[in-house]
C-alpha positions as CSV (number, residue, x, y, z in Angstrom):
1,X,165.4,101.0,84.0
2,X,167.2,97.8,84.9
3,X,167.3,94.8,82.9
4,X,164.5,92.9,85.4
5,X,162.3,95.8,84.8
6,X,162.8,95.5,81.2
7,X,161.6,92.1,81.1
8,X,158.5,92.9,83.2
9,X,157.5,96.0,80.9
10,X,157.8,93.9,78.2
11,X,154.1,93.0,76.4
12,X,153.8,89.9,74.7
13,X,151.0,89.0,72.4
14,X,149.7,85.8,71.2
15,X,149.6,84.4,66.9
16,X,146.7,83.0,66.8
17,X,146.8,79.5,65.4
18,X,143.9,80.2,62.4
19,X,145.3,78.1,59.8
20,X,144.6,74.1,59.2
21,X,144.6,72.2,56.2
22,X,141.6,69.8,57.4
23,X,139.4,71.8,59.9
24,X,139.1,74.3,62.4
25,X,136.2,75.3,65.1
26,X,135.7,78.5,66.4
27,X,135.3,77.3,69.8
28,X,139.4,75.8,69.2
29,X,140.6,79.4,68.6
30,X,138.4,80.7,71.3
31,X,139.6,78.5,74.1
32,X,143.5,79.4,72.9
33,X,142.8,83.0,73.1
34,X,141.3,82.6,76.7
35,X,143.8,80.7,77.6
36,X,146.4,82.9,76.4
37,X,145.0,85.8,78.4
38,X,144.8,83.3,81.5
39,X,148.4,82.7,81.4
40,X,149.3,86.3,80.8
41,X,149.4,87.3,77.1
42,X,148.6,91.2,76.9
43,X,147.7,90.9,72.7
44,X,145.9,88.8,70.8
45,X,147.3,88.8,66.6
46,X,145.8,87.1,63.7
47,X,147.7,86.5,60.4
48,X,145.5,87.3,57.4
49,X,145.4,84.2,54.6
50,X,142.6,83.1,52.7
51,X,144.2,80.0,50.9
52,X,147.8,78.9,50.2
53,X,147.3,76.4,47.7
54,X,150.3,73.6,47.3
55,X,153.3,74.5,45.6
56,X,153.3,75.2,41.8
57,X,156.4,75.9,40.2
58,X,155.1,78.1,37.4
59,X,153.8,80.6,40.0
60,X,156.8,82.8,40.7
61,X,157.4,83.2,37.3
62,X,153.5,84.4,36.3
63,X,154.1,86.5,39.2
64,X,157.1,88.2,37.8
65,X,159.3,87.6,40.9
66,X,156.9,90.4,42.6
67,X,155.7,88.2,45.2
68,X,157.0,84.6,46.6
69,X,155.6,81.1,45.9
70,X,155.1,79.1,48.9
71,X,156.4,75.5,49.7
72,X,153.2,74.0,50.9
73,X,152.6,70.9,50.3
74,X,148.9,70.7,50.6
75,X,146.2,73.3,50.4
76,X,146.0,75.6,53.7
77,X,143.2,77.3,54.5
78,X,142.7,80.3,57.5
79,X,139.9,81.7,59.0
80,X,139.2,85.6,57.8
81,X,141.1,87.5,60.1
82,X,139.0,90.4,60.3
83,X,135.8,88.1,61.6
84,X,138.2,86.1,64.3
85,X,139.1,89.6,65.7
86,X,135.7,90.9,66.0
87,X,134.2,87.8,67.9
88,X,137.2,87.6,70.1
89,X,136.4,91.5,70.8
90,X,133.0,90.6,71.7
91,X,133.7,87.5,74.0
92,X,137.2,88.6,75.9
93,X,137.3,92.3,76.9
94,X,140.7,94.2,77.8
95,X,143.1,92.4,75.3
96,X,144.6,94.8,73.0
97,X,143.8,92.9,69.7
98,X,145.5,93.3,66.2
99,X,146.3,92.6,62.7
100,X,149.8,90.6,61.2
101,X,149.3,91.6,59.1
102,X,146.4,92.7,56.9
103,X,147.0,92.3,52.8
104,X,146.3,95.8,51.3
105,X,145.5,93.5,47.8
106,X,143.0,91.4,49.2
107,X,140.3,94.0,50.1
108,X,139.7,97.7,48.2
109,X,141.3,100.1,51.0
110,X,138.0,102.0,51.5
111,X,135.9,99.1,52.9
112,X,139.5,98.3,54.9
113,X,139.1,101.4,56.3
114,X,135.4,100.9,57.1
115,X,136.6,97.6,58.5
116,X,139.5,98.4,60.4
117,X,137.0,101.7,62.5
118,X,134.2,98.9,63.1
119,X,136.3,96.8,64.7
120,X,138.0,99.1,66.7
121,X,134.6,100.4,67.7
122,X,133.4,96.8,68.6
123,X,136.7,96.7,70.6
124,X,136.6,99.8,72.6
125,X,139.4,101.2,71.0
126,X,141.5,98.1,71.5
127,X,142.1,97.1,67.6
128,X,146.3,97.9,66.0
129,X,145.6,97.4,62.0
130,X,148.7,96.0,60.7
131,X,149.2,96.0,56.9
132,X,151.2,94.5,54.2
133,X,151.4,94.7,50.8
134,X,151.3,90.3,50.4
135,X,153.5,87.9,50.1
136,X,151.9,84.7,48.5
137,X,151.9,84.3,44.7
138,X,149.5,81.5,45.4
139,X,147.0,83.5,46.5
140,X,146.9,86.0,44.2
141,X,146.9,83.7,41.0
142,X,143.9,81.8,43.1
143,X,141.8,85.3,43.9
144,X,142.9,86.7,40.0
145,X,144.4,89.5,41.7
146,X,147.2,91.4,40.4
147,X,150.8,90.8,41.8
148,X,152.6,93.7,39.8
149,X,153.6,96.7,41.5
150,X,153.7,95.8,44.9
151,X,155.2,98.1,46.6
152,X,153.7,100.7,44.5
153,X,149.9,99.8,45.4
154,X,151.2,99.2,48.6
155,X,151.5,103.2,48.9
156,X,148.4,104.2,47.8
157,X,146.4,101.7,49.8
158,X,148.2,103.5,52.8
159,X,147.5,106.5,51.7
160,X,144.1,106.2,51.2
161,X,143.3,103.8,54.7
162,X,145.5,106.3,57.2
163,X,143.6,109.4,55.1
164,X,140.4,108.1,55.7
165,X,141.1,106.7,59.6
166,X,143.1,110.1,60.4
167,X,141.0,112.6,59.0
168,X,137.9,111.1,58.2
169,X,137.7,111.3,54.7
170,X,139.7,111.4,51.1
171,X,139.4,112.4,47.9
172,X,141.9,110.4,45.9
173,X,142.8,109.2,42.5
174,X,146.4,107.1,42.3
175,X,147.5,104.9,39.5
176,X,145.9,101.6,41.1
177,X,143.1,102.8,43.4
178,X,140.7,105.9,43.5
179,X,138.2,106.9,46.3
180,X,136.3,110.0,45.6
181,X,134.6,112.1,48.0
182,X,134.8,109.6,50.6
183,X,133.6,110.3,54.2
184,X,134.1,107.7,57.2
185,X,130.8,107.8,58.5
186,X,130.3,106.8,62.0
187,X,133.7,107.4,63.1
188,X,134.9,105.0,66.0
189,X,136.3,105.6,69.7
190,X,139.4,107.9,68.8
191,X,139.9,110.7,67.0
192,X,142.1,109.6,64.9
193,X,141.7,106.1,64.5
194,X,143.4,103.2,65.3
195,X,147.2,102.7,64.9
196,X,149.0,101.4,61.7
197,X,151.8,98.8,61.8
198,X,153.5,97.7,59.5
199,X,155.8,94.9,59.3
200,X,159.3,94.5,57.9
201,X,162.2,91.9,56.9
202,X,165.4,92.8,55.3
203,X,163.0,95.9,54.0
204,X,164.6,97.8,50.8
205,X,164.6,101.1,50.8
206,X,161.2,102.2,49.3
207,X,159.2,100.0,51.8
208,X,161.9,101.8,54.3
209,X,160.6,104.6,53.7
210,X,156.9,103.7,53.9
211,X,157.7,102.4,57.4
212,X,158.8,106.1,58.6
213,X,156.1,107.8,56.6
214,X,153.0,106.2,57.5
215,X,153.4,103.8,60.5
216,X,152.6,104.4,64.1
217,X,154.2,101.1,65.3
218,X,156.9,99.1,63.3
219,X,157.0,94.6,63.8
220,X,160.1,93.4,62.8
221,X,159.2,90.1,61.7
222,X,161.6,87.3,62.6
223,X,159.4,84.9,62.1
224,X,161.4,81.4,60.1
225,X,164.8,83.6,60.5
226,X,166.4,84.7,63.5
227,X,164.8,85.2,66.7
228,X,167.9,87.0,68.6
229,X,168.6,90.5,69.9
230,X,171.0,91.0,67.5
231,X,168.8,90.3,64.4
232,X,166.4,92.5,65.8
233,X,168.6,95.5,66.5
234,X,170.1,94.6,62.8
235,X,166.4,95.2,61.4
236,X,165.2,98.2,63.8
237,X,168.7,99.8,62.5
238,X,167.8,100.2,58.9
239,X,164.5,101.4,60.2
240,X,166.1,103.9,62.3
241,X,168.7,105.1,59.0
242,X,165.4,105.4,57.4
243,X,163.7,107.7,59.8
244,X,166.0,110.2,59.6
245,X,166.7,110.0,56.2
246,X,163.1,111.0,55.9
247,X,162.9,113.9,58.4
248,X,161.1,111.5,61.4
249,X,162.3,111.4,65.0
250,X,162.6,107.3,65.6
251,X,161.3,107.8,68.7
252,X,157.9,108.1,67.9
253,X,157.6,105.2,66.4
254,X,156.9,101.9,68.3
255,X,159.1,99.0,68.1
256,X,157.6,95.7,67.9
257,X,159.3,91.8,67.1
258,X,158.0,89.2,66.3
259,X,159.5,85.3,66.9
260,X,158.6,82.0,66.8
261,X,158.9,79.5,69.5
262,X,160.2,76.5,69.1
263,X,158.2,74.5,72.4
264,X,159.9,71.5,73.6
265,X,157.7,68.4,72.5
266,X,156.4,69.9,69.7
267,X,158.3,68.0,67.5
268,X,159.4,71.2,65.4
269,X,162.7,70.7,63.0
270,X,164.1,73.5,62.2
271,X,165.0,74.9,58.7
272,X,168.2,75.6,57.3
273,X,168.9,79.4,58.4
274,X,166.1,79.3,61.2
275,X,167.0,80.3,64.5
276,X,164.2,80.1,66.7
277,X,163.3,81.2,70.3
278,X,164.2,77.9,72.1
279,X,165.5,76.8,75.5
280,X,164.8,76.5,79.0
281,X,162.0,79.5,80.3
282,X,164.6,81.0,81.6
283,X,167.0,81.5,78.8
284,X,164.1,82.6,76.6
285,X,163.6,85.1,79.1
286,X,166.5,86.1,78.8
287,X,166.5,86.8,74.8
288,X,163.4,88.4,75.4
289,X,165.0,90.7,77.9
290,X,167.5,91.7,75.3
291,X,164.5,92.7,72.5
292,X,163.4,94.8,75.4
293,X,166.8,96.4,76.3
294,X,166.4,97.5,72.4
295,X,163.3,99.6,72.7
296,X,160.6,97.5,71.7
297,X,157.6,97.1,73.9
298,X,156.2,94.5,72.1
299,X,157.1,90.9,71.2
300,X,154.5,88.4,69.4
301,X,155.2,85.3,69.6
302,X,153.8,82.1,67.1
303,X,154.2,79.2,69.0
304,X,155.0,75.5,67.6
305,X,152.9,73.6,69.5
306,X,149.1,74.4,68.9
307,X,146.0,74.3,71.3
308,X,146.0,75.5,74.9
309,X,148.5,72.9,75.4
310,X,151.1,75.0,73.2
311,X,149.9,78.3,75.8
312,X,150.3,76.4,78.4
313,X,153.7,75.0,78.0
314,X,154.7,78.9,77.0
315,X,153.7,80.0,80.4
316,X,157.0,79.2,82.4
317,X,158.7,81.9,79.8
318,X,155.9,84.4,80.7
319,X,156.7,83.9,84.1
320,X,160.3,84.0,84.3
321,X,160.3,86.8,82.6
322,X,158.1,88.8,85.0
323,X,159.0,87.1,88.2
């Protein structure tokens, strides 16, 4: 394959803009998402908050240092993730829509299940359910949920949502959630339900190892770090080690990134340590192009500017990379 043909097999999905800390309309997100397809976006992905409340010092340490506190400086609010998906199933057909990624904690894994096969009913069998085990201390002191053991209920909620979508039903009991007797009753468009991803960053080894277990696609999530080819074959490579430390072929797992964009206008500052996708169309192309030449098939990007205008402006990188 040459390096053009890379960049046109390349998919690239859409972050949908969900979050606000004043308000949001539907009708907003649904215009973005049309125009997204308009312009070319294959996937449509929603992040899955309920509400980052502002910073509070005291929260890390309540949490133990088992999940970070966030630096926000007023309270953010998202639309339920699960909800956006379904309507934008309903009102744009073809787009491959997904999850990134779902918090295992916030829901019991059951009804995530039950969730996760409705909407990929609803979608035709167009639905990816991405999962994570959380990240924002914030939320779970809000929601009373709680933040020890990670990584550990992490498992279990995997085990008992990829039991449940692959065979249809479970009979569990872990340390941190049971589901006894369960069947999945009516069972959606594919056999086996629809594909888990799961998304990484620096992972250590145990959440390594859950990657080559239980996922059918892996996101490498760049997001706020380092949007190169060369973080992204740094991060695929301990996924890769841990593959076949754990007796799975690497190449049946899917390879996903995902960046953000730093649009021109926007007004965006970068952090300390943040190296974003930014440049001429043509240059991002050309990073792009090097994320394919890696093996993924997949890059989602979360763009800086929001609205259609933030879509449109990404267009010219859409097309130079195709053209």
């Amino acid at each position: 394959m040459s390096e053009t043909d890379s960049g046109r097999n390349l998919k690239l999905g859409l972050i949908l803009p969900t979050w606000t800390t004043t308000t949001l309309r539907w009708s907003e997100v649904r215009d973005i998402a049309r125009e997204a397809v308009a312009v070319g976006f294959d996937s449509l992905w929603a992040t899955d908050h309920l509400l980052l409340p502002s910073t509070n010092a005291e929260l890390r340490e309540r949490a133990g240092g088992a999940v970070r506190a966030e630096a926000v400086a007023e309270p953010e609010g998202y639309m339920e993730v699960f909800t956006v998906l379904t309507a934008i199933a309903a009102e744009i057909p073809d787009v491959q829509i997904g999850t990134l990624v779902a918090c295992t904690g916030y829901r019991n894994p059951v009804l995530l299940a039950k969730i996760a096969e409705t909407l990929d009913e609803v979608s035709g069998g167009r639905f990816i359910l991405g999962l994570g085990a959380g990240d924002s201390a914030g939320e779970y002191e809000t929601l009373g949920l709680p933040p020890d053991h990670p990584v550990g209920r992490f498992e279990e909620a995997l085990q008992v949502v990829r039991g449940l979508l692959r065979d249809g039903e479970i009979d569990f009991q872990g340390t941190y959630h049971r589901a006894r007797e369960v069947t999945l009753i009516p069972r959606g468009p594919r056999p086996a339900g629809p594909p888990l991803l799961i998304g990484t960053l620096n992972p250590r080894p145990r959440m390594r190892r859950l990657v080559a277990r239980y996922a059918d696609v892996w996101n490498g999530w760049l997001g706020y770090t380092n949007a190169s080819a060369d973080a992204a074959a740094g991060q695929w490579a301990l996924i890769e080690q841990a593959c076949l430390e754990h007796g799975r072929d690497p190449s049946t797992l899917v390879r996903t990134t995902a960046v953000r964009v730093a649009i021109p206008g926007s007004g965006y500052v970068a952090a300390a340590g943040e190296w974003p996708l930014q440049g001429s169309p043509q240059e991002m192309a050309e990073v792009l192009r090097g994320h394919a030449k890696l093996g993924v098939s997949e890059v989602q990007v979360a763009l800086t500017m929001g609205g259609v205008e933030g879509v449109r402006a990404f267009a010219p990188v859409i097309e130079a990379l195709r053209s």
